[in-house]
C-alpha positions as CSV (number, residue, x, y, z in Angstrom):
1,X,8.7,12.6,17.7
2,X,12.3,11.6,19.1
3,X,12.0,8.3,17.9
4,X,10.8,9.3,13.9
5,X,7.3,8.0,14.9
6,X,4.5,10.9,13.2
7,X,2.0,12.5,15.1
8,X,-1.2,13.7,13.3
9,X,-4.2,15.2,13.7
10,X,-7.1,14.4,11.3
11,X,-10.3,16.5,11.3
12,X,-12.9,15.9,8.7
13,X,-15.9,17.8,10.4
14,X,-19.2,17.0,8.5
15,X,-17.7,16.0,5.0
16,X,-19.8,12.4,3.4
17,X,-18.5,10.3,1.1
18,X,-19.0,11.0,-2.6
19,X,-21.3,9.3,-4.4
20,X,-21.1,6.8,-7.5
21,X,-21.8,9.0,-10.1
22,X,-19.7,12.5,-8.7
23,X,-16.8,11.8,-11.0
24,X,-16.4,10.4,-14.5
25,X,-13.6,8.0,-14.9
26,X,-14.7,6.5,-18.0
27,X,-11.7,8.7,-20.3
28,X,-9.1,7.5,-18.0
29,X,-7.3,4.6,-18.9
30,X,-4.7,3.5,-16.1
31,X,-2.2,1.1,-15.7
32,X,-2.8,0.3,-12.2
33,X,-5.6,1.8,-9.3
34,X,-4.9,2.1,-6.3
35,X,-7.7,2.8,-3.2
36,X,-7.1,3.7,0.0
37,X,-11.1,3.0,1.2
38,X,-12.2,6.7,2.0
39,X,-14.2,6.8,-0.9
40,X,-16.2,3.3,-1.0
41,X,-19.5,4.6,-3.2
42,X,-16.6,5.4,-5.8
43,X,-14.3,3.1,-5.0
44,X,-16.4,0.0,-5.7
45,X,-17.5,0.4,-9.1
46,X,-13.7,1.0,-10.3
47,X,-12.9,-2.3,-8.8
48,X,-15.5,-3.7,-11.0
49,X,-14.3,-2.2,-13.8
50,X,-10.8,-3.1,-13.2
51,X,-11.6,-6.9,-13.3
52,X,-13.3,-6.7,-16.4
53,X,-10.4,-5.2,-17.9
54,X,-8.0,-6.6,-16.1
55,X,-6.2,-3.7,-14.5
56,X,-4.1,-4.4,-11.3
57,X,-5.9,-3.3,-8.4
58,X,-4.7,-2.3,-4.8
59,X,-6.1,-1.4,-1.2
60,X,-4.0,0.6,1.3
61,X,-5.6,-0.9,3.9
62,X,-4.6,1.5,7.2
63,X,-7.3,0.6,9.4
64,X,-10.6,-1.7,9.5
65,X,-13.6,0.9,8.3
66,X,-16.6,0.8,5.8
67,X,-14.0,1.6,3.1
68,X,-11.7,-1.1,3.5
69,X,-14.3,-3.7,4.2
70,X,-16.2,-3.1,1.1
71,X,-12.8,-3.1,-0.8
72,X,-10.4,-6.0,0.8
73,X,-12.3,-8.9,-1.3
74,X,-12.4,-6.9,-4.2
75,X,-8.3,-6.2,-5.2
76,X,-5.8,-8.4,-6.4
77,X,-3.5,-6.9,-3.6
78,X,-4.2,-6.3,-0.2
79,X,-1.7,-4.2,1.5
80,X,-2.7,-3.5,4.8
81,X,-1.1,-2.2,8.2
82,X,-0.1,-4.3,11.2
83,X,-3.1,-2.0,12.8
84,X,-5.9,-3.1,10.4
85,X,-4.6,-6.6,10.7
86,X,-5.0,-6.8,14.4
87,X,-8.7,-4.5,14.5
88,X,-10.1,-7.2,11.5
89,X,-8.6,-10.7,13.6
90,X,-6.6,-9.8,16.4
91,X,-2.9,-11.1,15.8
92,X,-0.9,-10.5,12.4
93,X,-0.8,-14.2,11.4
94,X,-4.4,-15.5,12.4
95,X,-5.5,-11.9,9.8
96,X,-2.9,-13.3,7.3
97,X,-4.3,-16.1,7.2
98,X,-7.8,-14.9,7.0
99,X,-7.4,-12.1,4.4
100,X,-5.4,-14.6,2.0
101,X,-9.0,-16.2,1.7
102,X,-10.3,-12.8,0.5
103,X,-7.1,-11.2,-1.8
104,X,-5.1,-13.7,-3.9
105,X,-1.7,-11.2,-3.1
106,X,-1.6,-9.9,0.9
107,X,0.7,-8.2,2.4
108,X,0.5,-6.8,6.5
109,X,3.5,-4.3,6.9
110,X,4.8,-4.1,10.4
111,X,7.0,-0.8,10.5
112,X,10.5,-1.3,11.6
113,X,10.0,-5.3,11.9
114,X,9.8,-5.2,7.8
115,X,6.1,-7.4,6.7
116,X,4.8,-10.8,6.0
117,X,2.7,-12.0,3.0
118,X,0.5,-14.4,1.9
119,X,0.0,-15.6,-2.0
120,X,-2.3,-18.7,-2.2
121,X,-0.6,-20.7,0.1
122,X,3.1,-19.7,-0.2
123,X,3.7,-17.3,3.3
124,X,7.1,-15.1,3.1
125,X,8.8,-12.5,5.1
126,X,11.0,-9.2,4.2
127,X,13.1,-7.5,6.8
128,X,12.7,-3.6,6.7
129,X,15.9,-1.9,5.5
130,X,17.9,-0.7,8.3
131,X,17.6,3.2,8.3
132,X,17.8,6.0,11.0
133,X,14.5,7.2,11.5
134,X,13.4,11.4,10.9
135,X,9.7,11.5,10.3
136,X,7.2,8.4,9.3
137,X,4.9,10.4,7.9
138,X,4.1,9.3,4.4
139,X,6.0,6.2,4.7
140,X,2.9,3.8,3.9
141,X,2.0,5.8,1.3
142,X,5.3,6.0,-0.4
143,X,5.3,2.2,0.3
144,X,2.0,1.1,-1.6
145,X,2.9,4.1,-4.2
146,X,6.2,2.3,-5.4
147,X,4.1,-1.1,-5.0
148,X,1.7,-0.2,-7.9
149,X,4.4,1.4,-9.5
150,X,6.0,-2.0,-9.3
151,X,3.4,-4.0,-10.3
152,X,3.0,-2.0,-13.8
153,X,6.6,-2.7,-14.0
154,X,6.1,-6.7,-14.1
155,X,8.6,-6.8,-11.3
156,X,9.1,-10.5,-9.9
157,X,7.7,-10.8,-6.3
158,X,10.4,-10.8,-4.2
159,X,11.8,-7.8,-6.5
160,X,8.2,-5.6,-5.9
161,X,8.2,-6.1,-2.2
162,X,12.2,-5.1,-1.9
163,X,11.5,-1.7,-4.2
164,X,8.3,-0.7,-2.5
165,X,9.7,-1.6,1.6
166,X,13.0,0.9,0.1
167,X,10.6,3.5,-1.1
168,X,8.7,3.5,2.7
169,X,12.3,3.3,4.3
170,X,13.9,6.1,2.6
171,X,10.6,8.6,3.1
172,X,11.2,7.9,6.7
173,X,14.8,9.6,6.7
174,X,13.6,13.1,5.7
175,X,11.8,15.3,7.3
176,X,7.6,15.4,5.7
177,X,5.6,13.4,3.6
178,X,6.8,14.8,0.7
179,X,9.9,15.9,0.9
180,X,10.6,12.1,2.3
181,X,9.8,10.4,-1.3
182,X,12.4,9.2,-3.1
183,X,13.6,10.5,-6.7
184,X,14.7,7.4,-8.8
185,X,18.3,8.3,-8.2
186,X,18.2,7.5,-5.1
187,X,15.9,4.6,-5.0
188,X,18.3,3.1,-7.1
189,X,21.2,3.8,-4.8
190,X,19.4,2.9,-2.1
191,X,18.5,-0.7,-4.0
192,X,22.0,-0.7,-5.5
193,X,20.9,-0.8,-8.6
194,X,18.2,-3.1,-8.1
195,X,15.2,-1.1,-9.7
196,X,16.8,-0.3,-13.0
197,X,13.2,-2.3,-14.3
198,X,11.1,0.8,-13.3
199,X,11.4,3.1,-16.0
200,X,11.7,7.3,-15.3
């Protein structure tokens, strides 16, 4: 659109969810996991997994489903869209408040106003960088990409939410999902220099 906001059109006809067993994970080892909720039957075992061996978990959290409902108590960080916030409580702050009770990290992102988050009871707030707007296709996902890429890095707090709000910003200045991710270069630019911790 004009103003860089996407337009999509998702059709999943008559495809279920997998189930529990359909895939073997047991030969991966990773760093971080990160769930987006459209796979709960899978989706909930690794989270078990990933607490007994104490691998960072995340939720995308884009709107209020099965998925996400099944998932939100079950991470260590709860990223989730203004959208999701408002279908689970109805305002940004009162779901904050709520989903801090559920997830020790949260996060709501609210597009161009930049996002709030919760961590125990410390509350904060991060502008969005100021960018001119193409296409925001992809730019949650390049968002909570560069989060667990963050995390894995040990970057401080304040640090993570900085490198993974410039990873969303930048994917909105290029036209696509893809093509809008940032290479390192230029998240490092963009960051001047600030993610020099996250390694190629």
């Amino acid at each position: 659109k004009p103003d860089g906001k996407r337009a999509l059109i998702n059709y999943k006809g008559a495809c279920k969810a997998l189930a529990a067993d359909s895939i073997d994970f047991s030969s991966i080892q990773p760093k971080v996991i990160l769930f987006d909720g459209h796979e709960p039957y899978i989706s909930v075992p690794l989270t078990e997994r990933a607490r007994r061996e104490g691998i960072p978990s995340v939720l995308d959290a884009g709107s209020v489903h099965e998925g996400t409902l099944a998932l939100m108590h079950r991470v260590d960080y709860l990223a989730c869209s203004e959208k999701f916030a408002q279908q689970y409580a109805g305002d940004v702050e009162t779901a904050l408040a709520r989903l801090a009770e559920l997830a020790p990290n949260v996060i709501i992102t609210l597009s161009e106003r930049g996002l709030i988050w919760q961590r125990g009871q410390e509350r904060g707030a991060l502008s969005a960088f100021a960018v001119t707007a193409l296409d925001s296709t992809g730019a949650g996902d390049a968002f909570h990409g560069a989060l667990a890429a963050g995390i894995v890095a040990g970057l401080p707090w304040q640090a993570l939410l900085r490198y993974a709000s410039a990873a969303g910003a930048l994917c909105c200045t290029k036209m696509g999902a893809r093509e809008g991710l940032p290479s390192k270069l230029a998240h490092t630019a963009f960051l001047g220099g600030d993610c020099f911790l996250i390694s190629p």
